[in-house]
N, C-alpha and C positions, 0 to 999 in steps of 0.2 A: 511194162515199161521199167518198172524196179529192179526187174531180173537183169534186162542189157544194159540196165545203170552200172549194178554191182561188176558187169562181166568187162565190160569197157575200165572200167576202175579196177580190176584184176590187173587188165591187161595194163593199165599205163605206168604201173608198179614196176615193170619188170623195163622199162623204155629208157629211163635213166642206169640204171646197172651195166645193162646192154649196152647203150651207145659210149657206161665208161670203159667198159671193155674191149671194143672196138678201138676206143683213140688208144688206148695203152698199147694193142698190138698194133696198132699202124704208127705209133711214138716208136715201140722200141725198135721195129723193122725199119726204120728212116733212120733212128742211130744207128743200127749196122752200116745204113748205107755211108752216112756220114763216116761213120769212122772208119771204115776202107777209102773213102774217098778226102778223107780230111789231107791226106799225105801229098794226094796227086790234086789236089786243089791247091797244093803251092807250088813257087816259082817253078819251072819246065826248064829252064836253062842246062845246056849242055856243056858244062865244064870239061876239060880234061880232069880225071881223076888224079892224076899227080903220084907221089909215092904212095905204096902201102906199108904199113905198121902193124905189127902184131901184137895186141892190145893188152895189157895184164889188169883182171880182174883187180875192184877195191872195194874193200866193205862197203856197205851202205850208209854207214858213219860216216866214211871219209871221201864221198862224193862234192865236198862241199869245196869250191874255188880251181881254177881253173890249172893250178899249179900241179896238179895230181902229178904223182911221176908215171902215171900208168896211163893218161890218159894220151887221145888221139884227135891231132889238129890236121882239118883239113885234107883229112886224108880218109884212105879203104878203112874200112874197121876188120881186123879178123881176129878170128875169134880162134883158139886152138880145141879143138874135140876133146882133149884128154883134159882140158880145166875144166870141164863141164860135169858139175853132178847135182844128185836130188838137193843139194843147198844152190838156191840159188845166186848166181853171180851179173855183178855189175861191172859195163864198161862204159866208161866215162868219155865221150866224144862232144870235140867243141870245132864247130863247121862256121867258118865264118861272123864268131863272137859268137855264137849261141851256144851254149853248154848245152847238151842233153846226155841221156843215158839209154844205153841197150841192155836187157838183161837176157840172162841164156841157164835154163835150168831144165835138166833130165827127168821127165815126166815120169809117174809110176810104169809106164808102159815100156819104158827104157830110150824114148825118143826123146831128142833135144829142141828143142822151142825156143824158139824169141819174139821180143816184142820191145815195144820203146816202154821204157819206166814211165809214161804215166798214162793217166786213165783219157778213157775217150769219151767220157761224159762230163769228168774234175779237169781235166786240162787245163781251162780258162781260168781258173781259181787260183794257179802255181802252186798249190799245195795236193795239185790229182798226181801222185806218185806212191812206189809201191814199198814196201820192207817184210819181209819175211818173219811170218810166226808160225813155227812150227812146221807143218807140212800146206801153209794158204800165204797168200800174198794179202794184205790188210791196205787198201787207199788211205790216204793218210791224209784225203781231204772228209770223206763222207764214212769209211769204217767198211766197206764191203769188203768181205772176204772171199777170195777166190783163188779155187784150186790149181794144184802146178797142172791136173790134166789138162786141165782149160786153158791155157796159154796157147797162143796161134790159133787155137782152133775155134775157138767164142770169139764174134763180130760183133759189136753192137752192145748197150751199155754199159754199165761202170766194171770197165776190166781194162787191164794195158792194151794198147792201140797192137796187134799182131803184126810182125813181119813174117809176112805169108811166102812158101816157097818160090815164088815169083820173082820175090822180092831179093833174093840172095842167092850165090853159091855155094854150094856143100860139096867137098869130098872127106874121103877118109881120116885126114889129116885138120880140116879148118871149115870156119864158116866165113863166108866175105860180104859183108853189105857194103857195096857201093860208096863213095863220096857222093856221086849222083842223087842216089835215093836218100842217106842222109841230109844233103844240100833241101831236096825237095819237103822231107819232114821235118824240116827246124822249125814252122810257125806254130808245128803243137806243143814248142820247147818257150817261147815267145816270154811267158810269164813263168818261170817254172823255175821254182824255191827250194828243191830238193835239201833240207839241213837238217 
C-alpha cells in the first residue's frame, strides 16, 4: 500500500506543470488566432477607397499628432520599395480620426514585411507599439524584443499585428494597403499613445 501511495504522489507532481503547460500553448495559439482575427473583427463596411497617396516615411519621434506632413488621411496607403531598408520605417496613417501607423522594414533575407506599429497582445494598453534598437523591434508597453525576421511572419503574442500578403498589393514599384483594410483595423489603433 505504501509503495502505490509514493507512485500516485509521483505521478500528481507532474499534473500541475502539465496542465500549466497545456493552457500556455492553447493561450498562445488563440492569441494568434486573435490577432489575425482582431483586424476582420472590425467594422466590414465597404467604402469607396477614394484617392491614393504615396506616403513619406517619419521617424518614430515624430509620429506624434496628426499634423505629420507625411502622413495619409483616409486614403490607400503606399508605400515606395526603394524607401524600404534594414532600418525600419514608419508610415503615419489617420482613417477616420484614428491615427495609426504601418511599418515596413527589409528583413535579413532581403524581403520586405509589414505590420501595424503595435503589438497584438499591448494594444489595449496604447503604449503596445514598436521602436527600433539596433537590429529588434522593443514593445514599448512590456519590453519584448523581436526580430526584423519575424515581422509578418510570427502570429500570435507580443509582436506587431502582421499584414499578411492577402492583405496588400505588391509590385516592383510599391506596396498598397487598402483604405478598406486600414478602415477595418483602426480599433487596434483605439487607444494608441505612440509619443
Amino acid at each position: 500500500m505504501k509503495m502505490k501511495y509514493k507512485k500516485q504522489k509521483k505521478a500528481r507532481r507532474w499534473v500541475l506543470p502539465v496542465a500549466m503547460i497545456a493552457a500556455v500553448l492553447m493561450l498562445t495559439g488563440s492569441i494568434g488566432l486573435i490577432g489575425r482575427n482582431l483586424i476582420d473583427s472590425q467594422s466590414r463596411r465597404s467604402n469607396p477607397t477614394g484617392y491614393s497617396v504615396t506616403a513619406i516615411p517619419v521617424s518614430s519621434n515624430d509620429t506624434q499628432g496628426s499634423s505629420s506632413p507625411g502622413i495619409v488621411v483616409d486614403k490607400d496607403l503606399i508605400i515606395p520599395i526603394n524607401a524600404i531598408s534594414t532600418t525600419v520605417q514608419f508610415y503615419p496613417v489617420s482613417i477616420e480620426g484614428t491615427r495609426m501607423e504601418v511599418l515596413a522594414v527589409q528583413a535579413p533575407d532581403g524581403t520586405i514585411r509589414t505590420a501595424f506599429n503595435t503589438c497584438q497582445v499591448c494594444y489595449a494598453s496604447g503604449r503596445g507599439y514598436y521602436k527600433q534598437n539596433g537590429n529588434v523591434l522593443v514593445c514599448q508597453n512590456c519590453g519584448n524584443r523581436f526580430r526584423m525576421s519575424q515581422v509578418e511572419v510570427v502570429s500570435g503574442g507580443c509582436n506587431p499585428v502582421p499584414i499578411f500578403p492577402e492583405n496588400k498589393t505588391v509590385d516592383a514599384e510599391k506596396i498598397v494597403i487598402s483604405k478598406e483594410f486600414l478602415t477595418r483595423a483602426k480599433g487596434i489603433f483605439a487607444r494608441w499613445k505612440n509619443s
